[in-house]
Backbone as JSON Lines, residues from 0, in Angstrom:
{"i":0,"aa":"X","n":[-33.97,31.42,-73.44],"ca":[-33.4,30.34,-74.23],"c":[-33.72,29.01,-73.56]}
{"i":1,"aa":"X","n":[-34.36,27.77,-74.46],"ca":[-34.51,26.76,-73.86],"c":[-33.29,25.91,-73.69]}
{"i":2,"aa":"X","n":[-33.24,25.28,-72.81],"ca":[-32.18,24.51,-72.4],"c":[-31.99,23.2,-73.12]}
{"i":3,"aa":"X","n":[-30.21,22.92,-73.39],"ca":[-29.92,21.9,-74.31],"c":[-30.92,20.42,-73.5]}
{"i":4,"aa":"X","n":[-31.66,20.1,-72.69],"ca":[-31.94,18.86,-72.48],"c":[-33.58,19.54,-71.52]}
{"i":5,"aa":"X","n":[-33.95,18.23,-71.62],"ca":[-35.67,18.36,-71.17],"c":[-35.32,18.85,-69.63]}
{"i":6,"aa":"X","n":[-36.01,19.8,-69.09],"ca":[-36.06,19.74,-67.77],"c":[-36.82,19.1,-66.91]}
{"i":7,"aa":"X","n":[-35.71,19.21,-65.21],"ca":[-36.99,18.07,-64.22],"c":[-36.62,18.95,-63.2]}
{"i":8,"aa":"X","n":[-37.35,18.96,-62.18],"ca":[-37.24,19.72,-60.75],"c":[-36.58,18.8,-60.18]}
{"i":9,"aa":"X","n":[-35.42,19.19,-59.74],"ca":[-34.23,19.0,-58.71],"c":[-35.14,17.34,-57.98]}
{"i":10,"aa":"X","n":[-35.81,17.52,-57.08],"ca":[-36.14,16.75,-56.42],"c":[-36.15,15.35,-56.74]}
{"i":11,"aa":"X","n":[-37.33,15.8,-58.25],"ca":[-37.82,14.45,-59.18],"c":[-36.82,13.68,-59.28]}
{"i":12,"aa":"X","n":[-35.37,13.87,-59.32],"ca":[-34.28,12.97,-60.13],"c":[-33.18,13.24,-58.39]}
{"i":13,"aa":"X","n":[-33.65,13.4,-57.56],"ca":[-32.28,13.23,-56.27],"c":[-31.7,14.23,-56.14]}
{"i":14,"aa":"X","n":[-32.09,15.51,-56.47],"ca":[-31.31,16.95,-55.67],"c":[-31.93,17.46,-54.84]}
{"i":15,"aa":"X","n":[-31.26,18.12,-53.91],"ca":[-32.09,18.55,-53.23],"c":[-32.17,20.47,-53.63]}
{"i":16,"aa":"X","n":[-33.1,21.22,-53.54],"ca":[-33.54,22.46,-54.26],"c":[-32.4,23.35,-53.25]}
{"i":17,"aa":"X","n":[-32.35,22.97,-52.12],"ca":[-31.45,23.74,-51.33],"c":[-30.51,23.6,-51.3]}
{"i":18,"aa":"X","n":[-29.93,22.62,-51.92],"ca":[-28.6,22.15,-52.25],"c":[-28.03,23.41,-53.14]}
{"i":19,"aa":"X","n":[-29.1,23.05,-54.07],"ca":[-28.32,24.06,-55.65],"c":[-28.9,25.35,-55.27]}
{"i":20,"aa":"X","n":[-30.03,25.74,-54.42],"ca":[-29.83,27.42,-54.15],"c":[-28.61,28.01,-53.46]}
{"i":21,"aa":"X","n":[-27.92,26.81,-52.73],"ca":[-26.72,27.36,-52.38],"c":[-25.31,27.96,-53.71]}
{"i":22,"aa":"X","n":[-25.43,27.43,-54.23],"ca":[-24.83,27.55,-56.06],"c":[-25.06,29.04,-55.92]}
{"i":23,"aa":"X","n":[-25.97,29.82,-56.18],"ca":[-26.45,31.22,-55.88],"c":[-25.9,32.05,-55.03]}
{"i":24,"aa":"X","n":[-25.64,31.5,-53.87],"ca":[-25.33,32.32,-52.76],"c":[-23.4,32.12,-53.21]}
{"i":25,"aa":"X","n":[-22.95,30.96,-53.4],"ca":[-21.63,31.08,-53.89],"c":[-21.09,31.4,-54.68]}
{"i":26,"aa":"X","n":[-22.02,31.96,-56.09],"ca":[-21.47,32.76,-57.11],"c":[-21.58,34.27,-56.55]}
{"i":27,"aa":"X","n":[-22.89,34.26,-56.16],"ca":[-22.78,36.1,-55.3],"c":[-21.72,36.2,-54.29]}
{"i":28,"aa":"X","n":[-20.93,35.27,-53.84],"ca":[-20.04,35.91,-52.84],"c":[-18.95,35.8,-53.72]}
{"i":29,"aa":"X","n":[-18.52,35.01,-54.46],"ca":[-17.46,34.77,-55.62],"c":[-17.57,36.13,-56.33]}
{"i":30,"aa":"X","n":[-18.15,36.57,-56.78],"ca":[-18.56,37.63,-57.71],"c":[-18.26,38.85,-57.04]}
{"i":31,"aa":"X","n":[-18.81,38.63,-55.86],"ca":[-18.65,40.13,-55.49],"c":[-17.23,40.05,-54.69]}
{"i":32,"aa":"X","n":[-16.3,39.28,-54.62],"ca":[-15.37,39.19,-53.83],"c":[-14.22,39.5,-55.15]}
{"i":33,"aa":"X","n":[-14.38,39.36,-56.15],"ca":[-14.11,39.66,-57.66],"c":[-12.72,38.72,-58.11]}
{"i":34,"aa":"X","n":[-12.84,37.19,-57.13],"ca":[-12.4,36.22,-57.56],"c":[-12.63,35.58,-59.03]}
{"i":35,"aa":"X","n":[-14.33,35.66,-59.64],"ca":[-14.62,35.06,-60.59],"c":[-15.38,36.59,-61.3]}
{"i":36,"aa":"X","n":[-15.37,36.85,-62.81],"ca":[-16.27,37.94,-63.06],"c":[-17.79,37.16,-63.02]}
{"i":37,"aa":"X","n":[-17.32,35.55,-63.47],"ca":[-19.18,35.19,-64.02],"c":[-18.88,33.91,-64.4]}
{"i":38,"aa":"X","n":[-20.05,33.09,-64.54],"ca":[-19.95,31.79,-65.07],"c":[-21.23,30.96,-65.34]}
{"i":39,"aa":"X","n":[-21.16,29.85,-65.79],"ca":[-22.38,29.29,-66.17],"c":[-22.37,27.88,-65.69]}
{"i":40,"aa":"X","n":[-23.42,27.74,-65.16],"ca":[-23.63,26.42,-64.87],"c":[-24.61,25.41,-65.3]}
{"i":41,"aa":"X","n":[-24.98,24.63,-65.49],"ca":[-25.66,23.1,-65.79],"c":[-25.16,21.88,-65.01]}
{"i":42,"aa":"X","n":[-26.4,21.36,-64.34],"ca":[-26.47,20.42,-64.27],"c":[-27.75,19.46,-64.6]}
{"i":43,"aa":"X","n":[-27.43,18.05,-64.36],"ca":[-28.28,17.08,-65.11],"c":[-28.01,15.75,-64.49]}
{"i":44,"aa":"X","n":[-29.06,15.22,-64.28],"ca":[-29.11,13.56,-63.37],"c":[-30.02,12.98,-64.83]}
{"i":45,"aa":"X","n":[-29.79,11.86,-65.49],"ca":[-30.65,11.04,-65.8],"c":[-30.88,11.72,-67.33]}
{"i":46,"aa":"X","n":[-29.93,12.35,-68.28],"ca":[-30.77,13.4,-69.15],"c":[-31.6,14.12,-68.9]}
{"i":47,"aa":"X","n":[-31.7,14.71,-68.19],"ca":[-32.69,15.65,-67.15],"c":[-32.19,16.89,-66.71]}
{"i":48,"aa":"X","n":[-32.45,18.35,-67.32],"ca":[-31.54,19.38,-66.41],"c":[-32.28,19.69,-65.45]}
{"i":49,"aa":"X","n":[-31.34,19.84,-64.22],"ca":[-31.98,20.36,-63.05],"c":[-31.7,22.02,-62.73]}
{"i":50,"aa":"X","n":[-30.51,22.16,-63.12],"ca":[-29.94,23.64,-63.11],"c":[-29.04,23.57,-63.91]}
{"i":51,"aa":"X","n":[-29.52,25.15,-64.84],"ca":[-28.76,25.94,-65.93],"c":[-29.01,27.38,-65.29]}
{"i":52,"aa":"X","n":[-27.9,28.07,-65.52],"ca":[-28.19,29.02,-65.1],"c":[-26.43,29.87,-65.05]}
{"i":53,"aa":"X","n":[-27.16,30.97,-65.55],"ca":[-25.8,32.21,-65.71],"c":[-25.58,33.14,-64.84]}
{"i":54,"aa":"X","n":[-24.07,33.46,-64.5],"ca":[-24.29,34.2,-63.07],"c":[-23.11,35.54,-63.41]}
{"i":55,"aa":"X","n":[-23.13,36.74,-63.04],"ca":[-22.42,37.9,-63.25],"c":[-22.25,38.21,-64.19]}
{"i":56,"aa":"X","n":[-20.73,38.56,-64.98],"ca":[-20.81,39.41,-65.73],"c":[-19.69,39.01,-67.07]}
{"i":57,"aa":"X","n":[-20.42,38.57,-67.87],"ca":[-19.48,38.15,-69.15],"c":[-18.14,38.79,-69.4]}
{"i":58,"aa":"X","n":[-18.57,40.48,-69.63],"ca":[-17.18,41.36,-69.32],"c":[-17.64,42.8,-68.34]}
{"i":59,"aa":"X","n":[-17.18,42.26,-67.4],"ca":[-17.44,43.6,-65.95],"c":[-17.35,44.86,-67.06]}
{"i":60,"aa":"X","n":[-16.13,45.22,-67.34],"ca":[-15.84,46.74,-68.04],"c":[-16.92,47.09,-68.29]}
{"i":61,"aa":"X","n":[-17.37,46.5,-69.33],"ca":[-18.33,46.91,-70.28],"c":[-19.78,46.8,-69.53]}
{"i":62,"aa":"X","n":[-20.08,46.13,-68.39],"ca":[-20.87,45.73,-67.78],"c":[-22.12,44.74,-68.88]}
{"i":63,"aa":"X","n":[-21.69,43.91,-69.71],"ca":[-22.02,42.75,-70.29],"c":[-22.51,41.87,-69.33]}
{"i":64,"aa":"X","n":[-23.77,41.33,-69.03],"ca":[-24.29,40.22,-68.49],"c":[-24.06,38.98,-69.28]}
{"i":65,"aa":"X","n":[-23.71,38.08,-68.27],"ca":[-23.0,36.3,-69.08],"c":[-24.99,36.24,-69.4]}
{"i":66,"aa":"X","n":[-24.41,35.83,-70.71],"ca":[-25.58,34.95,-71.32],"c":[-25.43,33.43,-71.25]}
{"i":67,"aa":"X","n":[-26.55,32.58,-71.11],"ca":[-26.59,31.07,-70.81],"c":[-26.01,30.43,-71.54]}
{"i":68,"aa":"X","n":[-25.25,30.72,-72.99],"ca":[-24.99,30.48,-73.6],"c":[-23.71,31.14,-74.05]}
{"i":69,"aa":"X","n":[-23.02,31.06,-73.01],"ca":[-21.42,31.95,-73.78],"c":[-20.12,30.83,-73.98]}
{"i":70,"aa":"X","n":[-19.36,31.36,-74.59],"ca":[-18.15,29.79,-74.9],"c":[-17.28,31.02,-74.17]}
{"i":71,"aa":"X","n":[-16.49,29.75,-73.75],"ca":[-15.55,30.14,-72.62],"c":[-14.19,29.43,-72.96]}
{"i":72,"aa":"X","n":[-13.07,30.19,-73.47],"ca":[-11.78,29.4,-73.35],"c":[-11.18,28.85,-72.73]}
{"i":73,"aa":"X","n":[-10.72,27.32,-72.93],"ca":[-10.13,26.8,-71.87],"c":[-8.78,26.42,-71.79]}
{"i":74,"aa":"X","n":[-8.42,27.3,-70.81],"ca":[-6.64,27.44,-70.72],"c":[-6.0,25.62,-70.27]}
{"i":75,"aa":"X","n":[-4.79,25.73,-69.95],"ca":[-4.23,24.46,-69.6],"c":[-4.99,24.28,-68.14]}
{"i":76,"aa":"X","n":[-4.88,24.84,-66.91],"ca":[-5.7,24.54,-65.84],"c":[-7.43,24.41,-65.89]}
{"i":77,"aa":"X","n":[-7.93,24.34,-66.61],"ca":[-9.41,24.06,-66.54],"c":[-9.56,22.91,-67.94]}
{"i":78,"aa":"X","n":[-8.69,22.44,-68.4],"ca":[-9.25,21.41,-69.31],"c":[-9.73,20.04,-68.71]}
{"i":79,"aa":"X","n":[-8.71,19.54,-67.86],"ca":[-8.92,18.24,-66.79],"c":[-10.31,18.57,-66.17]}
{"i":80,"aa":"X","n":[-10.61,19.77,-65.65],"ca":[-12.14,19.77,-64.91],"c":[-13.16,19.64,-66.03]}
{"i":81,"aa":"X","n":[-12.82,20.65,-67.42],"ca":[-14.12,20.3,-68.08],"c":[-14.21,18.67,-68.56]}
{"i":82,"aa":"X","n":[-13.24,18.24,-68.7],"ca":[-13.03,16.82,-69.31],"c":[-13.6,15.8,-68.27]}
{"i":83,"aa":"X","n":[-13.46,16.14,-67.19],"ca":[-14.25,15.2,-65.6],"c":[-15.64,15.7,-65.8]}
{"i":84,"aa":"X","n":[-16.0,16.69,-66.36],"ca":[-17.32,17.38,-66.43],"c":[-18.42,16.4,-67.33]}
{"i":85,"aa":"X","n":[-17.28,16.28,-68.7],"ca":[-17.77,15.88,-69.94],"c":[-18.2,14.19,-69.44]}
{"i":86,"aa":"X","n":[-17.36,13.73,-68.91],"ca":[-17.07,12.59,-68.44],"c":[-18.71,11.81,-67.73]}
{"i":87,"aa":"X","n":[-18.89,12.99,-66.35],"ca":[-19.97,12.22,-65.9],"c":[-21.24,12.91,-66.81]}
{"i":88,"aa":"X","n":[-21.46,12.81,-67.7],"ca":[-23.12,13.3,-68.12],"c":[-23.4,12.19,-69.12]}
């Protein structure tokens, strides 16, 4: 699936690549520590995505992989973060 905005390599726009491979290593320990089942991330400097990307498992039971594209309900504790989310892009 192509991504909602043009892509740029991390660097081009001020990330650093090792920055956000760390993103990776903290959903695999999140995941397997079975704090989070899965989640999705995006980010973007400038209209520019640098990282999209889906991590574990939409629904463990069933062993469902999160697709890049899943809607996610947002209870009373995660509205303020997506709304700070919405905020800087």
């Amino acid at each position: 699936m192509a991504g909602p905005l043009p892509e740029a390599k991390p660097d081009d726009v001020g990330f650093s690549s090792q920055g956000l491979a760390r993103l990776d290593n903290f959903f695999a320990r999140e995941i397997a520590a079975k704090r989070v089942p899965g989640a999705v991330v995006a980010i973007a400097r400038d209209g520019k995505l640098v990282h999209y990307k889906a991590y574990g498992m939409l629904d463990p039971d069933k062993g469902t992989p999160m697709p890049i594209d899943a809607i996610f309900a947002l209870a009373s504790m995660t509205k303020p973060m997506a709304a700070v989310a919405g905020l800087t892009l």
